[in-house]
C-alpha positions in Angstrom: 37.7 103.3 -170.5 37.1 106.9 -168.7 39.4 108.6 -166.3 38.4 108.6 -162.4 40.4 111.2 -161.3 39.8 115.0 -161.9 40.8 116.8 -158.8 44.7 117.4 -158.6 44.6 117.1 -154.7 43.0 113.9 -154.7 45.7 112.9 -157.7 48.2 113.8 -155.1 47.0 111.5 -152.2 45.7 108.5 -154.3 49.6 108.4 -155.9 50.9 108.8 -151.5 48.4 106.1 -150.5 49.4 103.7 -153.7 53.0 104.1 -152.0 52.0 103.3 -149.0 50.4 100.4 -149.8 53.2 99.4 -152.5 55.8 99.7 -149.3 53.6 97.0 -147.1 53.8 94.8 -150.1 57.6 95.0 -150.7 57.5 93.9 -146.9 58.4 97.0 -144.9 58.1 96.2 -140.8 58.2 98.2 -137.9 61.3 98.8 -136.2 63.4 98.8 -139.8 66.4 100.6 -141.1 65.7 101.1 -144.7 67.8 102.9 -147.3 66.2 105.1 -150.2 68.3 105.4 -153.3 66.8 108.3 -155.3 64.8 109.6 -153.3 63.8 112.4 -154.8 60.8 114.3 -153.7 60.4 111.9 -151.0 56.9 110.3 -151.7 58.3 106.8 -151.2 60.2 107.8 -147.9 57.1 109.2 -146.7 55.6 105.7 -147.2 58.5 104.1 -145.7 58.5 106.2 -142.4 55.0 105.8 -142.0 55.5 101.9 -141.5 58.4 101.6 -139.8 57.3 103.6 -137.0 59.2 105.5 -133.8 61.7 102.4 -133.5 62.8 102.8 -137.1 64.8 104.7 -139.5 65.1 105.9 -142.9 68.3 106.8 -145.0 67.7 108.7 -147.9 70.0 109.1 -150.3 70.3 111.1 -153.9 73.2 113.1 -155.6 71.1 116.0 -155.6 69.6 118.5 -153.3 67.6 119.8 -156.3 64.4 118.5 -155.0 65.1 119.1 -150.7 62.8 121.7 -150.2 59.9 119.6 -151.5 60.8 116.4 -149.7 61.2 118.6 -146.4 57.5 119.6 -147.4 56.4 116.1 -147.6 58.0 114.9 -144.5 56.4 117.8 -142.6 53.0 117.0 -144.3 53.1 113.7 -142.7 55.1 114.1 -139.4 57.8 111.7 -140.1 60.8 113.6 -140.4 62.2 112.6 -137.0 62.4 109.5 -138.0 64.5 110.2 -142.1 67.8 111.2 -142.2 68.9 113.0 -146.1 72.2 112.1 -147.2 73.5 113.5 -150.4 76.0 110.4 -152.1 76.1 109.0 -155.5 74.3 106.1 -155.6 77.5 104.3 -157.0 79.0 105.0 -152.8 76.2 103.8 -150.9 79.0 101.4 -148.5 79.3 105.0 -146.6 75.8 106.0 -145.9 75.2 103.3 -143.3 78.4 104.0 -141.2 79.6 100.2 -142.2 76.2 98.8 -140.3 74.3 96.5 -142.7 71.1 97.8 -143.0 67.3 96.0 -143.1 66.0 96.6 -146.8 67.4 98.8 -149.3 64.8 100.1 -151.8 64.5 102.3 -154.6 61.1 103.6 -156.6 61.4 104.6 -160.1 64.9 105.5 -159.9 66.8 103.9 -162.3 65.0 105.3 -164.8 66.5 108.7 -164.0 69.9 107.5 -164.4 71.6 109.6 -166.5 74.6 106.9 -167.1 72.3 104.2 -167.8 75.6 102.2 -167.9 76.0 102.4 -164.4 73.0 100.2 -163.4 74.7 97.0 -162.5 77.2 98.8 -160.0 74.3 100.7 -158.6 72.8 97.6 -157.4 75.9 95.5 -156.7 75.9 99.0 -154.0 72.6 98.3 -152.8 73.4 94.3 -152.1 76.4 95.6 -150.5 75.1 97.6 -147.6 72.0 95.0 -146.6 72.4 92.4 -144.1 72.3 88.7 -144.4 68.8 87.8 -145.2 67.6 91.6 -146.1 66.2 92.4 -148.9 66.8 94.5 -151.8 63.5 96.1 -153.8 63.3 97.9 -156.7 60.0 99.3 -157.8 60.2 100.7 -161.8 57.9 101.1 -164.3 56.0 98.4 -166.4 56.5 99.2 -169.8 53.6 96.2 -170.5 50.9 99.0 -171.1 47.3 97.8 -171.0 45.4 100.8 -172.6 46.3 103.7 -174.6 46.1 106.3 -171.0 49.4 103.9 -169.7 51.0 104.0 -173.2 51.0 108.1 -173.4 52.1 108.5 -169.8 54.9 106.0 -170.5 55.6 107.6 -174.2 55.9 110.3 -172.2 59.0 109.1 -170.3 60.7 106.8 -172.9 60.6 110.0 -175.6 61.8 112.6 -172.5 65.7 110.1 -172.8 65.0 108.2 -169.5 66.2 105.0 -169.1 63.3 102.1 -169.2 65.4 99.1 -168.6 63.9 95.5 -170.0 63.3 93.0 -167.1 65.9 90.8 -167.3 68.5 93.5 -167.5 67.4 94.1 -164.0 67.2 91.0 -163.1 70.7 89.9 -164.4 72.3 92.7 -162.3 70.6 91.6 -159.2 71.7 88.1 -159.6 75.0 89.6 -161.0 75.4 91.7 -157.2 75.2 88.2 -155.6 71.4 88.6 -154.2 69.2 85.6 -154.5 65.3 84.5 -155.1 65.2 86.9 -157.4 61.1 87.6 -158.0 59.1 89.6 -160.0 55.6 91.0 -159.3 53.0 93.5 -161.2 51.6 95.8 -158.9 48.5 97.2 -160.9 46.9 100.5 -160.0 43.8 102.6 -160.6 45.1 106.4 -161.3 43.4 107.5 -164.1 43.3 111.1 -164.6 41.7 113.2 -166.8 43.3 115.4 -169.5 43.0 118.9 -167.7 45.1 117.3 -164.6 47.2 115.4 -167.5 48.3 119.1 -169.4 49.6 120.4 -165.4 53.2 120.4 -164.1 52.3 117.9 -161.6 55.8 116.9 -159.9 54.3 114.2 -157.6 52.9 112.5 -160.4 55.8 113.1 -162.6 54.1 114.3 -165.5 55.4 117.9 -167.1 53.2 118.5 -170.4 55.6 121.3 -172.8 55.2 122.4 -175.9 57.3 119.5 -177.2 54.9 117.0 -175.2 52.0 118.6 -176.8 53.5 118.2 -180.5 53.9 114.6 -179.6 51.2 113.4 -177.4 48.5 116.1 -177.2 46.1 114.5 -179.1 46.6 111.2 -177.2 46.3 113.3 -173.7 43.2 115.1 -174.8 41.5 111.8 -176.2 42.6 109.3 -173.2 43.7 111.4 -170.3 46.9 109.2 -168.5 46.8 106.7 -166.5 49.5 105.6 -164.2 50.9 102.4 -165.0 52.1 99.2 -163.4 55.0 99.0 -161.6 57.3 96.0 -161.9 58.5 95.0 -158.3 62.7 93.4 -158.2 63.2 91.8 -155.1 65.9 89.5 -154.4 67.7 88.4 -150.6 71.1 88.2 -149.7 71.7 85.5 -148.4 75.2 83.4 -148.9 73.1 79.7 -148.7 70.9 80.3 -151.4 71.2 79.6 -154.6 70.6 82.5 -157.1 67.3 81.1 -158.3 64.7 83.1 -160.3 61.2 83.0 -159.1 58.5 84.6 -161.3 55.2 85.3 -159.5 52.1 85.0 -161.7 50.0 87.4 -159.1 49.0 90.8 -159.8 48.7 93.6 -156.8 46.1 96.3 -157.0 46.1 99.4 -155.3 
């Protein structure tokens, strides 16, 4: 085991190309209008631009303007901000963000693990089955908690001791099928971001790793021994689609970056 990555640049771009390539999976097309939820700095609305080209659109949504600047900055980076539109709403009122037009995909990347009402989970997604159209689809990218190595378990010690909200599977998979979406799959989308312990003891935002004096107490030793590595992600997709019949599918693949 050894880390590959030691530069924070390159950090930076392997994490936006693992996006990119994470948003092709989930099935992105040209010409969609996709909704955000969460997003954030706006490293997965980057991706999502990217793909859906000059005759598509993004929504982007979070309660917060806290991080606007930065997703500006990425936009810019990448020349896609023509085609993003930020809208500041509580993920609980996404009916309104759409203007009443069901919308291609709704996606979300790591976002419910930021929920600060972890209680509000099933009515977030009942809201994001809502605003899709017949036969859309409705992706949500989190965390795999299924660590293969001690670099993935830090990096996700790292979130579960910081309070956020690491849901089990099937409490995301109950509230999709709960919100009336159907085929419900799951999928393991491995990657290869290993870095090394200097780049693991930055503020690195994009990464979302933060290393405090309280992260050191706890996991300093582990950092300075393993590095991190960024883990799977667990991919949630499920269609709406009145005909079908609320069935669970399971894939047994694994994606790699």
């Amino acid at each position: 085991m050894g880390w590959n990555i030691t530069d924070a640049r390159k950090l930076e771009d392997d994490i936006f190309e693992m996006k990119f390539k994470l948003a092709q999976k989930i099935g992105v097309q040209k010409g969609m209008t996709v909704v955000d939820v969460g997003c954030g700095q706006g490293g997965f609305t980057v991706s999502v631009a990217r793909i859906v080209g000059e005759n598509g659109s993004v929504l982007s949504v979070d309660v917060s303007e806290e991080y606007l600047a930065e997703f500006i900055g990425n936009l810019d980076k990448w020349r896609v901000g023509h085609l993003v539109r930020f809208i500041r709403r509580d993920a609980i009122g996404l009916c309104s963000v759409s203007a009443g037009e069901p919308v291609d995909m709704v996606v979300s990347y790591r976002f419910l693990e930021e929920l600060k009402r972890p209680g509000h989970m099933a009515n977030i997604v009942k809201e994001m089955a809502r605003v899709v159209k017949e036969g859309g689809k409705v992706c949500i990218v989190e965390l795999s908690t299924r660590t293969r190595n001690e670099a993935e378990e830090t990096y996700v010690r790292l979130h579960k001791e910081s309070g956020d909200s690491l849901f089990e599977p099937r409490e995301i998979v109950r509230a999709m099928k709960d919100a009336g979406l159907d085929d419900v799959r799951l999928e393991e989308f491995a990657t290869d971001i290993w870095f090394s312990p200097e780049l693991a003891k930055q503020d690195l935002g994009f990464a979302q790793v933060w290393f405090d004096a309280e992260v050191e107490r706890s996991l300093g030793k582990l950092v300075e021994l393993h590095g991190m590595k960024y883990p799977s992600l667990t991919i949630f997709t499920g269609v709406r689609d009145a005909r079908g019949r609320g069935r669970l599918l399971k894939s047994s693949h694994t994606f790699s970056t």
